[in-house]
BANUTI-513105 format. One line per 2 residues: number of its first residue (from 0); their letters; for each residue y, z, x of C-alpha. Coordinates in Angstrom, 3 decimals. Layout:
BEGIN
NUM) a) Y/Z/X  ...
//
This chain:
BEGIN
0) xx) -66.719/77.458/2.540  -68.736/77.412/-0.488
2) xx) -65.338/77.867/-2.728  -64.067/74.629/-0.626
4) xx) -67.192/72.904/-1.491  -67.335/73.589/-5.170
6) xx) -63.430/72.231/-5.471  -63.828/69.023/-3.450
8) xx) -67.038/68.392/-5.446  -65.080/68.928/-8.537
10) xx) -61.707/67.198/-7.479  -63.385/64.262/-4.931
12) xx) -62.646/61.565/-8.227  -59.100/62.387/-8.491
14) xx) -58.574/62.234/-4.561  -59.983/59.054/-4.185
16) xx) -57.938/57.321/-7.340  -54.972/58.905/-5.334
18) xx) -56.288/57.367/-2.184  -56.661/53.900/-3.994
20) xx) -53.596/54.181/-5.396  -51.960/54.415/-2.452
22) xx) -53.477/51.610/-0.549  -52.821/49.332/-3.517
24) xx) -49.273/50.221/-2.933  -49.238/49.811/0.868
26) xx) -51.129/46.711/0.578  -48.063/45.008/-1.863
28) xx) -45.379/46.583/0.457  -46.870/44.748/3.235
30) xx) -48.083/41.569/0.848  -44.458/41.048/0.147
32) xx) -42.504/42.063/3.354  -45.493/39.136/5.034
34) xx) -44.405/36.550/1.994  -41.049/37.100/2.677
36) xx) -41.385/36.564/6.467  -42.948/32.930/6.100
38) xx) -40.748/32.003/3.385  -37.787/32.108/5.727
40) xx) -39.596/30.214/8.563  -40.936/27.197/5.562
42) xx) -39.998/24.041/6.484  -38.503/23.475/2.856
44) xx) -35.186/25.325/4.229  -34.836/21.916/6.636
46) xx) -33.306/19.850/3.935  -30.464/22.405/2.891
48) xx) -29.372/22.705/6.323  -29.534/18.865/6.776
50) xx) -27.740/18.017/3.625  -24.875/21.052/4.880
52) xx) -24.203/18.762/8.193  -24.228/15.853/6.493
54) xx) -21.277/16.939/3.852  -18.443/16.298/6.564
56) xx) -19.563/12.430/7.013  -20.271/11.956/3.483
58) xx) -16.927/13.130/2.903  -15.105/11.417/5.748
60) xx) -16.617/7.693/3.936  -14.980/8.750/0.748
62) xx) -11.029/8.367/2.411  -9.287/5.843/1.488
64) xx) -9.766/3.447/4.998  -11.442/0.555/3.816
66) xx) -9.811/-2.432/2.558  -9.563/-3.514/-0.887
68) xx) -12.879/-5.683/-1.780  -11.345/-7.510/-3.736
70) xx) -8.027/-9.854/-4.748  -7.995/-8.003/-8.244
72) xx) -7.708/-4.133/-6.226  -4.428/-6.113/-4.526
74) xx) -2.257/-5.811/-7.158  1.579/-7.232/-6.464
76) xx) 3.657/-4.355/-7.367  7.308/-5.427/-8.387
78) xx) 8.244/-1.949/-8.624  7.422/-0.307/-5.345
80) xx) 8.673/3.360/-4.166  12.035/4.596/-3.596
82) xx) 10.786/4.537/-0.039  10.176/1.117/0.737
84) xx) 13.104/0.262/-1.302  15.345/1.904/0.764
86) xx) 13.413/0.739/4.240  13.413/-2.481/3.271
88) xx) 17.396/-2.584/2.151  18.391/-0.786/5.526
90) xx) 16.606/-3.373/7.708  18.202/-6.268/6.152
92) xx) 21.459/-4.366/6.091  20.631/-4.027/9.865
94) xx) 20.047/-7.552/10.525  23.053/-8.573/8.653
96) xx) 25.520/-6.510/10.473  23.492/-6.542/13.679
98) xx) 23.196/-2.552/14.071  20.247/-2.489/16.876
100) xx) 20.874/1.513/16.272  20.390/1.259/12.193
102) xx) 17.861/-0.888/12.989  15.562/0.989/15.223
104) xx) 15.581/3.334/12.514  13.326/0.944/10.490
106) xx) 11.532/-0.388/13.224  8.133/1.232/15.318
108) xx) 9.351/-0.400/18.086  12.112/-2.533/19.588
110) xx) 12.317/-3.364/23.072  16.075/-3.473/24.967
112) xx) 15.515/-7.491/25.103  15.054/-7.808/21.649
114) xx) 18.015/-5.801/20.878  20.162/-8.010/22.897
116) xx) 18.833/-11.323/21.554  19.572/-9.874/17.946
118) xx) 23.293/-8.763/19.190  23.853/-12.741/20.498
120) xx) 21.919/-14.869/17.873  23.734/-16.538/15.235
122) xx) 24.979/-13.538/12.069  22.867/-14.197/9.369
124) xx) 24.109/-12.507/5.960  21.341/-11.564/3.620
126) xx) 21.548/-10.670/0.019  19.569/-10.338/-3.469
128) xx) 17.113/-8.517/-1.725  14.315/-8.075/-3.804
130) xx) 10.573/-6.545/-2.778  7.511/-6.557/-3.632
132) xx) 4.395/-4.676/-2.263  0.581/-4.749/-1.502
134) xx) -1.477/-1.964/-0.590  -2.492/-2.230/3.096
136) xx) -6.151/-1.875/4.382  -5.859/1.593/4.457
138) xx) -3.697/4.609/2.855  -1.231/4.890/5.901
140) xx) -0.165/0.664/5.617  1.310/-1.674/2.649
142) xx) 2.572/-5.413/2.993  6.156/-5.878/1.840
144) xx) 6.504/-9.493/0.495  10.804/-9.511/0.680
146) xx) 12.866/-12.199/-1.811  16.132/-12.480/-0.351
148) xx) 19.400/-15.464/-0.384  20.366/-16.043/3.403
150) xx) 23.703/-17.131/4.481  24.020/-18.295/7.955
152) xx) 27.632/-17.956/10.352  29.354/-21.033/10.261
154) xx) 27.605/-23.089/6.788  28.585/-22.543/3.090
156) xx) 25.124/-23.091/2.168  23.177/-19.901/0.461
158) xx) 19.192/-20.607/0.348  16.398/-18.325/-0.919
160) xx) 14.241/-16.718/1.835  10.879/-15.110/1.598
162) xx) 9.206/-13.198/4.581  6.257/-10.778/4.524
164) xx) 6.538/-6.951/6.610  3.379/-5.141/7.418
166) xx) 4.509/-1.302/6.820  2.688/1.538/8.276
168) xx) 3.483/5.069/8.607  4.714/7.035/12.040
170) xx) 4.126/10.299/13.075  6.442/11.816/10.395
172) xx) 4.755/10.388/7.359  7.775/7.805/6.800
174) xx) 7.196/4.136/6.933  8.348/1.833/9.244
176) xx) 8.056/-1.719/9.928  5.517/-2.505/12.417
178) xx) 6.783/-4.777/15.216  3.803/-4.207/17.524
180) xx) 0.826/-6.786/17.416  -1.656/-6.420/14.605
182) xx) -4.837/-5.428/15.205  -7.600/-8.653/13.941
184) xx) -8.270/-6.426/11.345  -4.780/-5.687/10.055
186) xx) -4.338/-9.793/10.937  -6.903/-11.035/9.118
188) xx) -6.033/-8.578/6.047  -2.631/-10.064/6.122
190) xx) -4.037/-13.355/6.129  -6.269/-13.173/3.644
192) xx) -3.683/-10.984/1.087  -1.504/-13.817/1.827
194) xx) -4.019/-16.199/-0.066  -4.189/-13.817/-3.250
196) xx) -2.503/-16.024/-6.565  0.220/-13.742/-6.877
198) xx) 1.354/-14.200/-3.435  1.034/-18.094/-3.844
200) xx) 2.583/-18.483/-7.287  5.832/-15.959/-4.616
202) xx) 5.701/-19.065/-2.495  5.669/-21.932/-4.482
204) xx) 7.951/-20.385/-6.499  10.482/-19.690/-3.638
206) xx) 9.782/-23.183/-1.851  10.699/-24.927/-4.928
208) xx) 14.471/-22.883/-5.089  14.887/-23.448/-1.650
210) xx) 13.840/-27.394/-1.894  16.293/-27.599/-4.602
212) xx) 18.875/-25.563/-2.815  18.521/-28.329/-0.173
214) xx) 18.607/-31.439/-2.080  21.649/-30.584/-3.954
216) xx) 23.392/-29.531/-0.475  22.057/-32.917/1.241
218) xx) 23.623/-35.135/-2.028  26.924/-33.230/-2.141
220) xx) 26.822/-33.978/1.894  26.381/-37.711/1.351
222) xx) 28.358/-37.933/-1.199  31.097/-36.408/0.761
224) xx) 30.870/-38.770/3.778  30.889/-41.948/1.943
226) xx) 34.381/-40.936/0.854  35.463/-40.057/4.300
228) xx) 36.926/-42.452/6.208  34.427/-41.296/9.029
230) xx) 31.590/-41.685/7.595  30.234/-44.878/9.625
232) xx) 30.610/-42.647/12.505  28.706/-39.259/11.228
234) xx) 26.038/-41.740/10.379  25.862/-43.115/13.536
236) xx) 25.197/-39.432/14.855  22.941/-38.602/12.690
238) xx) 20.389/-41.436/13.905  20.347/-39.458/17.351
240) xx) 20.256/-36.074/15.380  18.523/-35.423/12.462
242) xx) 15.577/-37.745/12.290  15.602/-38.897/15.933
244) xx) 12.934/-37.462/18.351  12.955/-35.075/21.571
246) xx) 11.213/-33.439/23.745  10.377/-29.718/24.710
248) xx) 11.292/-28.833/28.395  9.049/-25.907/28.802
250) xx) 6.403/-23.839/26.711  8.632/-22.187/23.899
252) xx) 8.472/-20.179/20.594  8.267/-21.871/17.724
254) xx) 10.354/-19.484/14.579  10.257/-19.211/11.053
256) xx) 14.580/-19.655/10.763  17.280/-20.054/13.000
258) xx) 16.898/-17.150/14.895  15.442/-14.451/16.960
260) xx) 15.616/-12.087/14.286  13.081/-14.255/12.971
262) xx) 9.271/-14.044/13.575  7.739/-16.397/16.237
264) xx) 5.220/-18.766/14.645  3.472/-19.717/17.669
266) xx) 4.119/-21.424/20.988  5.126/-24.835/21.214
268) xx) 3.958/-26.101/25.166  6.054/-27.966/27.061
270) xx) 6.357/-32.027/26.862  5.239/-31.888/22.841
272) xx) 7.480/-34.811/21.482  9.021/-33.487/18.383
274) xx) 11.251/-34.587/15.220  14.544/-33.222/14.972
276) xx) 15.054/-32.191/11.072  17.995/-30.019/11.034
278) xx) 21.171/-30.889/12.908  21.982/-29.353/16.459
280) xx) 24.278/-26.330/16.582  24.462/-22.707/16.914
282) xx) 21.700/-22.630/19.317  18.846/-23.575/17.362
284) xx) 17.278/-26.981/15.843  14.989/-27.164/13.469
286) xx) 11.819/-29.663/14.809  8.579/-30.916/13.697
288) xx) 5.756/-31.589/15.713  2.657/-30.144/17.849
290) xx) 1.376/-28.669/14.413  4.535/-26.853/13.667
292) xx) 7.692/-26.949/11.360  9.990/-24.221/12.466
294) xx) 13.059/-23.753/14.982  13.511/-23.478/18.569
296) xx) 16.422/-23.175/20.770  17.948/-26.245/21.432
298) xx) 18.199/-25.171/25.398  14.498/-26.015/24.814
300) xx) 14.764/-29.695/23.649  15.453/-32.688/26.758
//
């Protein structure tokens, strides 16, 4: 016992600097395992997780669905794709040759009466087909502004055209022409493209060809009856014809040519006195009146 004694009296410093030493490093193990612990539960972890759920809706506002802000991001492109080029050529081949089968391939939709007003409306030829495109409101559309020379079945007379296709994209990728109502939105962007210079300098630039076209046709007509011996009578028909009045029998539409292949412009209600412009024939007469200037079918007129 003694022997014990005299070695813990001569060893006691070095077992307590062990001792010390080895609650120092206890104490850090824990220090740091505790540190650890709340650093995981700090609120400052809140904002990473936040900004993590918010990446999807960020990203979803960055696609390409918004329309164009401005005129300036509507540029008129002259040259559009290979595409549209080829849509746009195999509808008006369509039209022309009245191929409802070739022409459902170009349509989203075309309903079995449609079809078989298009298969018993007057032939229209079209030709010179030229297009040019907007970008739609949103990546999946594009407006189709179409240049094109017109022939109708039974005239001589070839005049310059201009019509405007909303395009949009079907479950394949491929564009069609959309036949189905606009939304207001896809309206209203339509509408207000349809204001952009470009797209006026287009129309005044057709109406002025197709004015021209016109005249010249209506001198060459004149011309042509005062030398014929029955002129006094064509001119006695034309003062119940072109010129004269009528009257719509029942609520009608109103189109943009002679012919159901063309788009309705509205609808004209029944009893609306009207002026006849263009001559009776081939089913459909040109009128004026009740805030339109367009054609109806003259089963329409009294």
């Amino acid at each position: 016992m003694d022997n014990f004694r005299e070695w813990l009296s001569d060893n006691l410093r070095y077992i307590l600097l062990l001792l010390a030493i080895l609650a120092v490093a206890l104490l850090a193990f824990f220090g740091i395992r505790f540190l650890r612990t709340r650093s995981s539960m700090a609120p400052d972890a809140e904002p990473e997780t936040a900004v993590s759920e918010a990446e999807p809706s960020q990203s979803a506002e960055t696609l390409p669905t918004a329309a164009p802000a401005s005129p300036e991001e509507r540029t008129l492109d002259a040259d559009p794709s290979e595409e549209v080029v080829a849509l746009i050529n195999q509808y008006y081949s369509a039209l022309s040759a009245q191929d409802v089968a070739a022409l459902r391939n170009t349509l989203d939709f075309l309903s079995d009466d449609d079809a078989a007003k298009l298969t018993t409306s007057v032939p229209i030829t079209y030709s010179d087909i030229k297009a040019y495109v907007k970008p739609g409101p949103d990546a999946s559309s594009s407006i189709a502004y179409v240049y094109y020379h017109y022939l109708e079945e039974g005239t001589d007379q070839v005049l310059p055209g201009l019509s405007s296709l909303y395009l949009t994209k079907n479950a394949s990728g491929s564009f069609v022409i959309k036949t189905e109502q606009l939304t207001p939105q896809e309206e209203a962007y339509l509408n207000e493209a349809g204001t952009d210079p470009d797209i006026q300098a287009l129309i005044t630039q057709v109406q002025t060809e197709f004015d021209t076209a016109r005249t010249a046709s209506e001198s060459a007509q004149a011309a042509a009856g005062e030398e014929s011996s029955g002129g006094e009578a064509e001119s006695s028909e034309a003062g119940t014809g072109e010129g004269g009045t009528s009257r719509i029998l029942q609520d009608c539409n109103v189109r943009a040519g002679a012919g159901y292949n063309y788009n309705s412009i509205g609808v004209i209600p029944a009893g609306t006195e009207v002026t006849i412009v263009g001559e009776r024939g081939k089913g459909w007469t040109h009128i004026q009146g009740g805030g339109f200037d367009g054609y109806v079918g003259s089963t329409f007129l009294e």
